[in-house]
C-alpha positions, 0 to 999 in steps of 0.5 A: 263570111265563112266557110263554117257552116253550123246546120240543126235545130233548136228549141225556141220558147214563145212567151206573150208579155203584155203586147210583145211577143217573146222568142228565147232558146235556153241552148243558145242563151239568145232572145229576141221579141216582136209585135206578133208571134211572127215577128218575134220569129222571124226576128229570132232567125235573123238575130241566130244568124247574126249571133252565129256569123258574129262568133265565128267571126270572131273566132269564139264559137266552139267556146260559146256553144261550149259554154252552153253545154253543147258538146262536139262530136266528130267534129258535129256540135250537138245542143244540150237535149231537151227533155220536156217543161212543166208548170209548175206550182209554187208559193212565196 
């Protein structure tokens, strides 16, 4: 593994479709799902550290976080902030 180290937080969106539970963040474009809340968490961990080792692995990294909006300061990558959500009404 390598000595890149990538520390910070993220949002992560929870959603229940019929019996699974559903993990995403939009700033890293990743998913993942579990039987429960607590699988879909844990499984959303292990699949971001994966995606993570996987990139820099590759050597692909700062263009995927670039790709999805973070921007590099000083040699720190932030995400794209979160501002807030809402329902919203709509009809077809």
């Amino acid at each position: 593994m390598s000595a890149y180290r990538l520390k910070g937080t993220i949002p992560v969106y929870f959603l229940k479709e019929k019996q699974s539970f559903i993990a995403f963040s939009p700033v890293i474009d990743l998913s993942t799902c579990g039987k429960s809340f607590e699988d879909a968490k844990k499984n959303f961990n292990e699949a971001l550290q994966i995606f993570i080792e996987e990139c820099v692995e590759m050597g692909t990294l700062d263009r995927v976080l670039e790709s999805c909006g973070w921007e590099k300061i000083k040699s720190k990558w932030s995400p794209p902030a979160y501002i807030g959500e809402e329902q919203m009404a709509f009809s077809v």
